[in-house]
N, C-alpha and C positions, 0 to 999 in steps of 0.2 A: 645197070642201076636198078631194075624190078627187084632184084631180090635184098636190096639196101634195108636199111629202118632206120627212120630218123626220131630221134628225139628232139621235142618240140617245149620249150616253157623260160623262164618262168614266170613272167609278169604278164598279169592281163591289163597291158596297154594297149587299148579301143579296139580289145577282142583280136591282135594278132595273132594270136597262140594257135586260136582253135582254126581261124583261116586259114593259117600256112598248111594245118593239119588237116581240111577240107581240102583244098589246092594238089597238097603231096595225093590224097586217096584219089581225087580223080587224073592222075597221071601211074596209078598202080600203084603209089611207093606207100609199103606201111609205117606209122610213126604211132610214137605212144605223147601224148601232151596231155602237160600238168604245169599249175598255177598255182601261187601263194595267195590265200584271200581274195576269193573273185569278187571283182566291183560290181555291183548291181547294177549297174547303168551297162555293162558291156553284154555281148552277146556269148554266154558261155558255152561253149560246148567242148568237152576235156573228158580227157582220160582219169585222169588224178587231179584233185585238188586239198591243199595243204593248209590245213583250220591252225588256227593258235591253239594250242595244248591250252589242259585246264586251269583251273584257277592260281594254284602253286606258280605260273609262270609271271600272275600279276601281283605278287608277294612282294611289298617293300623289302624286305629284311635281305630279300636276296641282293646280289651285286647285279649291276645293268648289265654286265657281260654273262653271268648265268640265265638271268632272265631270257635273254634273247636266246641263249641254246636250249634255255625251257619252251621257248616261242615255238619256233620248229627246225633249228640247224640240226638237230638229232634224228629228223625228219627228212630234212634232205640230205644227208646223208647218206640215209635206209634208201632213198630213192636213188640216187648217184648209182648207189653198188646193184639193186634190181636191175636197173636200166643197162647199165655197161657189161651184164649181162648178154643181152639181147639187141640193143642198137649198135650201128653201124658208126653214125654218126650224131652231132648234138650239133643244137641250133638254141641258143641264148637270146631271148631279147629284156633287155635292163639286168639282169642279172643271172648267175649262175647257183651251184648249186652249197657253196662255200663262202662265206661273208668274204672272205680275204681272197678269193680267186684262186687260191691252190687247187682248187679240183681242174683244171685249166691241166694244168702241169700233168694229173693222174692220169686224166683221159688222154693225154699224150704220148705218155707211157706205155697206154693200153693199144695204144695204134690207132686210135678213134678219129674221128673228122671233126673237125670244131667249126661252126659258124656263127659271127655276131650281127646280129642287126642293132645298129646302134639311133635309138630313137629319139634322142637331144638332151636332154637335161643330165643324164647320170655321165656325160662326157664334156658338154657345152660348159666351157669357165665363164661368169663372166666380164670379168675383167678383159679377157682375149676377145670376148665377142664385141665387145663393146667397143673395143680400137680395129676391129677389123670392119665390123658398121658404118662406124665414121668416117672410110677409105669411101663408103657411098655414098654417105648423107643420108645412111638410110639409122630412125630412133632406136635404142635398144629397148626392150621389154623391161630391161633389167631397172629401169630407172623409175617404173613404178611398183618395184618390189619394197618389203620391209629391208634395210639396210643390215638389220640383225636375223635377216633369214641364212640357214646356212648354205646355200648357192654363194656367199660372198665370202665362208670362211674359209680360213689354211685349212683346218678339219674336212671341210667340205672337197675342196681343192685335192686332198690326199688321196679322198677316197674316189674319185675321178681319174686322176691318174694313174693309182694302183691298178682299177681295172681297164682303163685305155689302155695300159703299156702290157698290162699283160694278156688282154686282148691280141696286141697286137704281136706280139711274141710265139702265143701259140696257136691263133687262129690259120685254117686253113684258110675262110676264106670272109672278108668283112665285108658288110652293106650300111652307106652312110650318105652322107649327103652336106655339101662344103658350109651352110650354113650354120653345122654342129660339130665342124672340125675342125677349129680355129688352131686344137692343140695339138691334130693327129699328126704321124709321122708317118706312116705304112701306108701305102697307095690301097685304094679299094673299088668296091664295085657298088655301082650308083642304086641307091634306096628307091623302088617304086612301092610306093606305099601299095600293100593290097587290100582289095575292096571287093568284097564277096557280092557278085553283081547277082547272083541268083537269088537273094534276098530283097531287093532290089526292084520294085513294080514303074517301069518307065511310064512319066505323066508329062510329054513334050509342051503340050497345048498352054498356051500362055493363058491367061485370063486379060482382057484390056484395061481392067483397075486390078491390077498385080497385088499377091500376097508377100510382104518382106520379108524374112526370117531371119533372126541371127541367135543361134545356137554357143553360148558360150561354155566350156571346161572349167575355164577360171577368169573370171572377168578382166582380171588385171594383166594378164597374158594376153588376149586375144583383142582387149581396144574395147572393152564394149562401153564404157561413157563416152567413146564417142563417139561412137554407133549411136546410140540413143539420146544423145543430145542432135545430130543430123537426123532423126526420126524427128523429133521436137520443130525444130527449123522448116524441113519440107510441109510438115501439116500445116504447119502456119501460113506458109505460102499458099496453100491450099493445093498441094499436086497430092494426086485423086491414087492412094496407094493404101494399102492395110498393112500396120507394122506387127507380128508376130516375136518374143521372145520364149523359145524357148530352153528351161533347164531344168535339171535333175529326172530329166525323164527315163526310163529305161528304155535301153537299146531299141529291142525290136517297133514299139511304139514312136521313137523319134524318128528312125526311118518309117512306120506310117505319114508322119506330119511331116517329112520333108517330101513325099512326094506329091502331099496336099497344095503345095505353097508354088509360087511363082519364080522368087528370086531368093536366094541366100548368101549373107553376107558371111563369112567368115572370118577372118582374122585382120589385123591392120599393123603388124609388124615385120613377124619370122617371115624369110621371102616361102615363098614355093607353098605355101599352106599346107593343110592335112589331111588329113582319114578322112572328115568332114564335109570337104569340100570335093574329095572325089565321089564319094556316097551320091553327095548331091547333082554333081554334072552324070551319071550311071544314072539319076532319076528324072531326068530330062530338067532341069532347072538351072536359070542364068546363075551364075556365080562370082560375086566379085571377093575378091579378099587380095592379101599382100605377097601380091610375084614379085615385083620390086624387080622389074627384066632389067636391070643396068648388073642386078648382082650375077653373078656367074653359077647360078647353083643349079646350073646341068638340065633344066626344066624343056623338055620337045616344045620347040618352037610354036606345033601347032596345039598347045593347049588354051583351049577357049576363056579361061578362066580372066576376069576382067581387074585389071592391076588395081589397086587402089589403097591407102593409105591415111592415114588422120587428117593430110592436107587437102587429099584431092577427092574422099568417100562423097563429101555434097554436091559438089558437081556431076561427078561418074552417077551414083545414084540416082541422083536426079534428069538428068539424061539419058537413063537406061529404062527407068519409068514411063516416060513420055514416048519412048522411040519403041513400040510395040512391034514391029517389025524384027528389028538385028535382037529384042528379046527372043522370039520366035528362032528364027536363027541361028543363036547360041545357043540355046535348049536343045535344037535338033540335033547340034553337033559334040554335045558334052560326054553321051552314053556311048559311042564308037571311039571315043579320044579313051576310055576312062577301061573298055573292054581290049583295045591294042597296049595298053600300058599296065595298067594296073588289075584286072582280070586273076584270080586267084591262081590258073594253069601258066599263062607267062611267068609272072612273077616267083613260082613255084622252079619252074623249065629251068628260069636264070640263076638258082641256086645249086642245082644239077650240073650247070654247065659248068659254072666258078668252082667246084669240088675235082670235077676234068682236067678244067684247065686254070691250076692253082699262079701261073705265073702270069695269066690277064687279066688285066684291071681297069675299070673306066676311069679314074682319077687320082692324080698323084698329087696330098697338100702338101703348098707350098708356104702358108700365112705360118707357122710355127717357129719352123728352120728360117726363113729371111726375113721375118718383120716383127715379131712378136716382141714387146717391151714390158720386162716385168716390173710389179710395181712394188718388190719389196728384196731383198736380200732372204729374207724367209721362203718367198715364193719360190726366188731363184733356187735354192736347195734343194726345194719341193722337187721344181721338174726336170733337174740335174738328174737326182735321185731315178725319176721314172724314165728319164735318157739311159741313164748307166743298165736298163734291165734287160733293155731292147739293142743295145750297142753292137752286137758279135752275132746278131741274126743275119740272114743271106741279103734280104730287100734293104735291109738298114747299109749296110755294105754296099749294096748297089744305086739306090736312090736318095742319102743323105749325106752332103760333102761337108768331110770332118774340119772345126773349125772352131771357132770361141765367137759370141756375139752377144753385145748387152747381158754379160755375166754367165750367158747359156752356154753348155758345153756340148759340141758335138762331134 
């Protein structure tokens, strides 16, 4: 595998890009990584990055489908054909290098290695998330979204499935995790989010009147009014805590102020939480956010991280404040949970290993094929459609028993 080259892009979601491409260089393997439009808040470091073409591209007169190839499909494009050049293999995360996913198909032709990491939303339906939530009692996110956002439409729905199924079609080898595979069909290998621990300055030592933190993406995603209504609550009670919010900060500065702080709340829905919250236990700090352990989503038993939820955040919080001690405690044990798992070299090693050995997988879903209920005749066609692309593949043959169910065809 030393003499491999992996290409590495395209979305810079919370700096994965340039990690994997950190990770690959310190295990020998060379990779080229490139991004569309780097986020200021993430930590960049790339090979290539892909700007919006000039002004002509924000042209009304043009059509929305010229426009966007004025944006930069003309762009990835040039890059596709450089790169397939010279790599070996391609690694996608959110998106590839073709709106419609045909380049999927090219690089297959070419003999290339395909890997997706699939990071929630450009797969997660959710209509599907939301009936397979309720199997827990656990809230959906979805329910404090705008109704008219397109996460709820057929439109939206299409363009998730076109790249699920053809994911799944010509991937070598896919990284996911069951909370964002309500739809999938192709068994795959379990997502440890990576977390570039050498950025990363461990601060174990508790304070005994504790720093709070809660770092939100998007408020409405991650629970934060109710975070800060249970900030509200505690002070009034008078328990002796400093509440910290932080947002829009840039990368490298939020990880200075997360290593400042005590405790860090993170999220109160998705189980298993994020990038965030691994950053955070790698910094020595307690962490509570939403593991939701009843749900199955493959989480190492001995992750410290402390379950909590809209119902249960005042209590947990409030108990984890006063008890100075098992603080202590969990801080100590967060940065060796977060370097056995998530560590840029393992996380890197397990994509090496899954391109070897393309027929092992950590997880086979099952919520699509046995339980899934559509909610429209519309839908049904939708993912009829991206059943019929993936149908005559070897895994689909092997792990999907043909059959008809609530209008789905398989």
């Amino acid at each position: 595998m030393k003499d491999l080259k992996i290409f590495i892009g395209l979305s810079d979601m919370a700096s994965q890009v340039s990690d994997l491409a950190k990770g690959f260089g310190e295990l020998g393997i060379a990779t080229h990584s490139a991004i569309i439009e780097p986020n200021l808040l993430h930590a960049t470091r790339v090979d290539t990055v892909l700007h919006r073409d000039n002004f002509l591209s924000r042209r009304k007169w043009f059509s929305t489908r010229f426009r966007n190839w004025l944006l930069y499909s003309a762009k990835r494009k040039r890059l596709m054909i450089e790169q397939s050049k010279d790599c070996d293999a391609f690694i996608f995360i959110w998106d590839t290098f073709f709106q419609d996913c045909s380049d999927l198909a090219l690089l297959k032709k070419m003999g290339k290695k395909i890997v997706i990491f699939f990071m929630g939303s450009e797969q997660r339906w959710c209509h599907a998330y939301g009936q397979e939530m309720s199997k827990y009692k656990i809230p959906s996110y979805y329910d404090s979204l705008n109704p008219l956002d397109i996460q709820f439409s057929l439109k939206g729905l299409k363009r998730k499935i076109r790249y699920l199924r053809t994911a799944e079609k010509y991937a070598d080898a896919i990284f996911s995790l069951p909370n964002q595979s309500q739809l999938a069909l192709r068994p795959y290998q379990h997502f440890y989010i990576p977390a570039d621990t050498g950025l990363i300055q461990e601060k174990a030592i508790q304070r005994q009147v504790p720093i709070v933190a809660h770092a939100p993406s998007k408020r409405s995603v991650k629970g934060t009014s109710h975070v800060l209504e249970v900030f509200k609550l505690l002070q009034a009670e008078g328990v002796r805590f400093e509440p910290l919010l932080i947002e829009n900060v840039p990368y490298h500065e939020a990880l200075r102020r997360y290593s400042d702080v005590d405790v860090v709340i993170g999220q109160l829905f998705i189980p298993s939480g994020g990038k965030l919250e691994r950053e955070c236990m790698a910094a020595g700090k307690v962490v509570l956010s939403s593991v939701w352990r009843k749900y199955p989503d493959d989480l190492p038993a001995q992750c410290p991280m402390i379950d909590v939820n809209p119902t249960n955040l005042y209590q947990e919080l409030k108990d984890i404040i006063v008890d100075h001690s098992r603080r202590q405690q969990l801080a100590n044990e967060g940065r060796k949970y977060v370097e056995k798992y998530h560590a840029l070299q393992p996380v890197c090693q397990q994509v090496l290993t899954a391109l070897e050995r393309p027929d092992h997988f950590d997880l086979v879903p099952r919520f699509f094929r046995d339980e899934y209920q559509p909610h429209s005749q519309a839908e049904t066609a939708i993912l009829n459609q991206g059943t019929q692309l993936v149908r005559n593949t070897n895994w689909y043959q092997k792990h999907i028993a043909p059959g008809n169910r609530a209008g789905l065809i398989f």
